[in-house]
N, C-alpha and C positions, 0 to 999 in steps of 0.2 A: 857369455852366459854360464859356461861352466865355474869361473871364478863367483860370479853373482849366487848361484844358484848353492854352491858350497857353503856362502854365508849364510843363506836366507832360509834354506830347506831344514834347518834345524828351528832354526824362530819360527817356521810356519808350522811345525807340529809340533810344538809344544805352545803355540798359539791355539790353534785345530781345537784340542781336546777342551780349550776353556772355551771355547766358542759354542762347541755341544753341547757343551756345560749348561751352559746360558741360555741355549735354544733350549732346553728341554724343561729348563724352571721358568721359562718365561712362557712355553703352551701350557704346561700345568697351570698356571696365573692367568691364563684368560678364560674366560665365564663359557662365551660361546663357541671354545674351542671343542670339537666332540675328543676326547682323550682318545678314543680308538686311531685315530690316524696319525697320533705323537710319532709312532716309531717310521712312519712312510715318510711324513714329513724329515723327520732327522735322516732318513736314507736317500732322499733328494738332496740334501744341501751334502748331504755325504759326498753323494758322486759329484757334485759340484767342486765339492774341495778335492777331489781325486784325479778331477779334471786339472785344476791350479797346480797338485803336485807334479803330475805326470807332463805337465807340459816346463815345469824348471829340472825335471829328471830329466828330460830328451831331447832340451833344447841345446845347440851349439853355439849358436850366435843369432843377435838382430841384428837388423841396420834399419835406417830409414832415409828417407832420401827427398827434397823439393826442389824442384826445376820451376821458376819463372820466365818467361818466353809470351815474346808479343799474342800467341795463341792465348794465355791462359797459364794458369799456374796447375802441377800435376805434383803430386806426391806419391810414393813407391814402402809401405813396409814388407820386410821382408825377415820372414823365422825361417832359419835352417834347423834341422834334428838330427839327430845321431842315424846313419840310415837304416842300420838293424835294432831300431828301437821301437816301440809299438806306435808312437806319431809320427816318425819314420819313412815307418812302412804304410803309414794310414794314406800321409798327406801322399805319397808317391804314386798312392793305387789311384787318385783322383780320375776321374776323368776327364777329356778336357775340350772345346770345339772352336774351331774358326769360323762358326757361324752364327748370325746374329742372336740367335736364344730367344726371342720375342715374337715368331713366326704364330701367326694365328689371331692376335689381336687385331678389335675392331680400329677402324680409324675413329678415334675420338681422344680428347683432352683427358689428359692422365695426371694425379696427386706424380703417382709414382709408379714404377712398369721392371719388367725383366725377367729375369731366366735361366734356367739353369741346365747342365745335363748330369747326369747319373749313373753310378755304373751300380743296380740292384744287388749286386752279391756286397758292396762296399757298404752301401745304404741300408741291408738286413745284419751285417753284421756289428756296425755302428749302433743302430737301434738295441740288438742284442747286449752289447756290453755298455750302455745305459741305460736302459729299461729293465734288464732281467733280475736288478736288488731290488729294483721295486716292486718290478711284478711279485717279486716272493713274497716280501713285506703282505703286500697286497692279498693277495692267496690265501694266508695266516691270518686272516680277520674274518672268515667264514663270508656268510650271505651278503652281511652287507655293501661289500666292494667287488659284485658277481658284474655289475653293470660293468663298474669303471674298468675291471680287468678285461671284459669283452669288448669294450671300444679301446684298447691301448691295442691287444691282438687284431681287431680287425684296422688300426691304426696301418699296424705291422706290416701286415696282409695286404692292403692296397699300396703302399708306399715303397715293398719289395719289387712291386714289376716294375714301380715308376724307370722310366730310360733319361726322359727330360721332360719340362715343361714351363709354361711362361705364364706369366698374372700381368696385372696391371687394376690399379685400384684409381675409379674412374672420377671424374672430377664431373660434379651433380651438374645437369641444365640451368635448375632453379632452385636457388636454396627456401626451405621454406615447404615446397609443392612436392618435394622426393627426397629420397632416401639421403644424405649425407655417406651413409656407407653402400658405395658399389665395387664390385669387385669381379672378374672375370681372371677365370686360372682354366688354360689347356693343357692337358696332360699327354704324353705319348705311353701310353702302357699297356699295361693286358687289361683292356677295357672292359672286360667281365667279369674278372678278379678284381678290379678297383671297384665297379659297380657294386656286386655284393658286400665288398668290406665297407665303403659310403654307407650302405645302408643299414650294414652291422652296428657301426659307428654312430649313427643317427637314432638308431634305435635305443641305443647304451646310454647315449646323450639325455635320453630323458629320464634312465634311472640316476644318471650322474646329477640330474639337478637336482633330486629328491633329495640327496645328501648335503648341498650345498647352504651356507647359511643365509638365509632371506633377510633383505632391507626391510624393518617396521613397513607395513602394509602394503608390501609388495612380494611377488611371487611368478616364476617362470619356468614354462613349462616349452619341452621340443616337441615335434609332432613331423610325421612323415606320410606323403603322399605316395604310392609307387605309383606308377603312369598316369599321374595326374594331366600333362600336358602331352601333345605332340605338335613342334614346331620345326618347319623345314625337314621333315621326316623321321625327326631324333625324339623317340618315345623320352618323358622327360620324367623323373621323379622331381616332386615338390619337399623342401623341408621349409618348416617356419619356427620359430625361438619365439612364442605368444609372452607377452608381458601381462600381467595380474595386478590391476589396483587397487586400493580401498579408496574411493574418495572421501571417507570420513579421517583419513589421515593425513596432516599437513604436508609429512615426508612424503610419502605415496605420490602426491599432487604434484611435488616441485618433480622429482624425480619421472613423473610422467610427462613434463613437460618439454622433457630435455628427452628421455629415449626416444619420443615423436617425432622431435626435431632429428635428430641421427639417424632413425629407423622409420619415421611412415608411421603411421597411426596403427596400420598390421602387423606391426613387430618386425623384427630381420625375417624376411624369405629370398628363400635360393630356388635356384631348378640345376637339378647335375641329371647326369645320360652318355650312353654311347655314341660318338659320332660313327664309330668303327669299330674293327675288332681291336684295334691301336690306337685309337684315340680317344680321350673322353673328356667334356668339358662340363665345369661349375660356373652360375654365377649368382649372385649373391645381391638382393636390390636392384633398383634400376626399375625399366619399365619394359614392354613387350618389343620394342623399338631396340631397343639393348640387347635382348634377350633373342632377336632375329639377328641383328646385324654380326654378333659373336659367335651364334653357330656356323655363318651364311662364310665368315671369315674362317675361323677355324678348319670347315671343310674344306675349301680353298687353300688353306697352308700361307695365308696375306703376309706380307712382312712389309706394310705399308709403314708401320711405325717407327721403322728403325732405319726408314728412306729417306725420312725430310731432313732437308741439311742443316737444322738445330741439331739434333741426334746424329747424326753420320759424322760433323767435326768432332762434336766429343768422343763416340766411339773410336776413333781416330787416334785417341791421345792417349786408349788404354790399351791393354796387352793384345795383339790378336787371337791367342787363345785363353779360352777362360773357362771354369767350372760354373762360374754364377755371374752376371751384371746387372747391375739395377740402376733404373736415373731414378732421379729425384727434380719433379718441376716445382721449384722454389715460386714462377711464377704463376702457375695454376693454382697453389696453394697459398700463397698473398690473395690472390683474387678474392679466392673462396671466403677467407677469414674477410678481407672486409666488406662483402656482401653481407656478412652472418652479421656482422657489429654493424652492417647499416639498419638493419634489419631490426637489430637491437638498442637502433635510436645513437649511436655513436658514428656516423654519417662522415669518411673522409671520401670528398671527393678526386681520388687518384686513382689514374687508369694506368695499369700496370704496363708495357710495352713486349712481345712474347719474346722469351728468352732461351736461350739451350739451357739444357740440364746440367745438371750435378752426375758425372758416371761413377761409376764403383764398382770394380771386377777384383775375382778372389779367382786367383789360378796355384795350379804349383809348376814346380820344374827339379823332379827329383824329391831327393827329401826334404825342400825349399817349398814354404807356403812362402802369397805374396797377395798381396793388397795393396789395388791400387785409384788412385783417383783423380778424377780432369774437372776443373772450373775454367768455363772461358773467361778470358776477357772482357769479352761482349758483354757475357752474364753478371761481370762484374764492374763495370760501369754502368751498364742499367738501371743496380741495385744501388749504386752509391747517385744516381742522379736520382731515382726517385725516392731514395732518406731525404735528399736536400729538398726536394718538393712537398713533400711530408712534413716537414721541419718548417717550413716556409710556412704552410698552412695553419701549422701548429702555432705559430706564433701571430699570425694576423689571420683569426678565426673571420672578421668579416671580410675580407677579400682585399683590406687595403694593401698598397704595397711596401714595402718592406725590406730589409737584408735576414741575414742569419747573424 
């Protein structure tokens, strides 16, 4: 990397400077751009590029690495950095667990799930030297950026105590009849300090869309409840995202017909709350069924989801400690997609067979980041017998029989 990086780090900034170039004649050129936020925007792609610098400044070496194996196939990258270097010392300060990170979810059918742990002083100082160009930026435009800077600080402010916590983004009963977007996140943090900043944030949320620019005959607006509910003894705040139509506008119309479909006819609503003075959970969509069975878990500390032996082989095949792991159900999310195209009159009749996941764990070891990932076997003959049955059908739409 140090030989790569000697070549490139001069082309990348003397690249950099035309690229800002470009960015900044190309938002002056757009109509519905508001000129006041030119200079935030260019300070976000800034630290972006800051980021691509600083990671060919204090890189040492990659490598990558794929192991196939009657299990399944796994792949390993791995960055090392200089270790008194500022990625260094970042990726070293990690923190890291040998335990599952998905404790607290419901048992239910997941798109996708996982988890991570934290170490808040790593997490506050992270945020600090990415957000704080912008926060200035931001500062320097008077009134009308008072919202957006008070939801990035109370961003700040709950996400500081975070220690760890798990999500899982739920795969709907019935498409059509509920949300498309559900979603459950348990947090371990100072549940009162997250709670206030949530609702700091929610509040900011609705100055922040005043700024935002609207689709032709549409318009949204956030809205918060404080103890709107109490479920299983956890006083609950409500937030909702309300969508706005014109139906005298064609756009308006198509576009309502699709957030419906995603969101419920009441727009995205959530319920967050303390479970404890350390714990606090959101969920987002779903039904009252949902919204009991995740506290009912959560309080309980469940780690039903990372027990059934889909999930525990693959777990299996990645690091035992990790900073973050996420699967990904490749088949809960086939499912879903061809309900919705049944639904939408494109009708294949294939039943999916249940499959383990896709894993993905991001650990370090030293001044060594590492990402890594496990595909079964299983998951992969699965996938290649039901293309062939896909394929098969595809070609003799009435039922005759046939080859490929």
């Amino acid at each position: 990397m140090k030989v790569i990086s000697a070549k490139a780090l001069p082309k990348f900034k003397e690249g950099r400077g035309m690229m800002l170039t470009g960015l900044d004649a190309e938002l002056k050129r757009n109509p519905q751009m508001n000129q006041k936020f030119t200079p935030v925007i260019k300070t976000i792609v800034n630290q972006f590029l800051n980021g691509v610098e600083q990671f060919m400044t204090d890189s040492q070496s990659a490598t990558f690495g794929i192991n196939i194996a009657p299990t399944g196939i796994t792949t390993s990258l791995q960055a090392e950095f200089t270790p008194d270097s500022y990625c260094g010392k970042t990726v070293a300060s990690f923190k890291k667990s040998n335990g599952s990170l998905v404790t607290g979810l419901p048992a239910r059918k997941y798109f996708a799930f996982g988890g991570s742990v934290l170490d808040p002083q790593v997490t506050t100082k992270l945020m600090d030297d990415i957000l704080g160009p912008i926060q200035k930026d931001l500062a320097a435009m008077g009134d009308d950026t008072k919202g957006l800077l008070t939801a990035l600080d109370s961003m700040k402010a709950g996400l500081a105590t975070v220690e760890g916590f798990s999500f899982g983004y739920v795969q709907p009963k019935a498409i059509g009849q509920e949300s498309m977007i559900q979603a459950v996140m348990v947090y371990e943090a100072d549940a009162k300090k997250l709670a206030e900043a949530e609702r700091a944030y929610m509040k900011a949320s609705a100055d922040m869309f005043k700024l935002m620019p609207q689709a032709p005959g549409m318009s949204m607006n956030m809205e918060l409840t404080p103890g709107a509910k109490t479920v299983e003894g956890v006083a609950l705040d409500q937030f909702a995202v309300k969508f706005n139509f014109d139906a005298n506008t064609p756009e308006a119309a198509q576009a309502k017909q699709m957030i419906n479909m995603f969101y419920g006819p009441n727009g995205l609503n959530g319920f967050m709350g303390a479970l404890s003075d350390k714990n606090y959970i959101m969920v987002m969509g779903g039904d009252d069924e949902l919204l009991t069975s995740s506290i009912q878990s959560a309080k309980k500390k469940e780690d039903t989801v990372s027990q059934t032996d889909l999930v525990k082989s693959i777990s299996a095949q990645l690091p035992k400690e990790r900073c973050v792991v996420y699967y990904i159900a490749i088949d809960n999310i086939a499912t879903t997609v061809l309900d919705f195209m049944g639904q939408m009159g494109f009708k294949i009749p294939l039943k999916l067979p249940e499959m383990s996941p896709i894993g993905v764990s991001m650990a370090s070891e030293g001044p060594v980041l590492r990402i890594d990932t496990a595909v079964s076997s299983d998951m992969i003959e699965k996938l290649v017998s039901a293309g062939m049955q896909a394929a098969m059908m595809m070609q003799n739409p009435g039922g005759k029989r046939g080859g490929l």
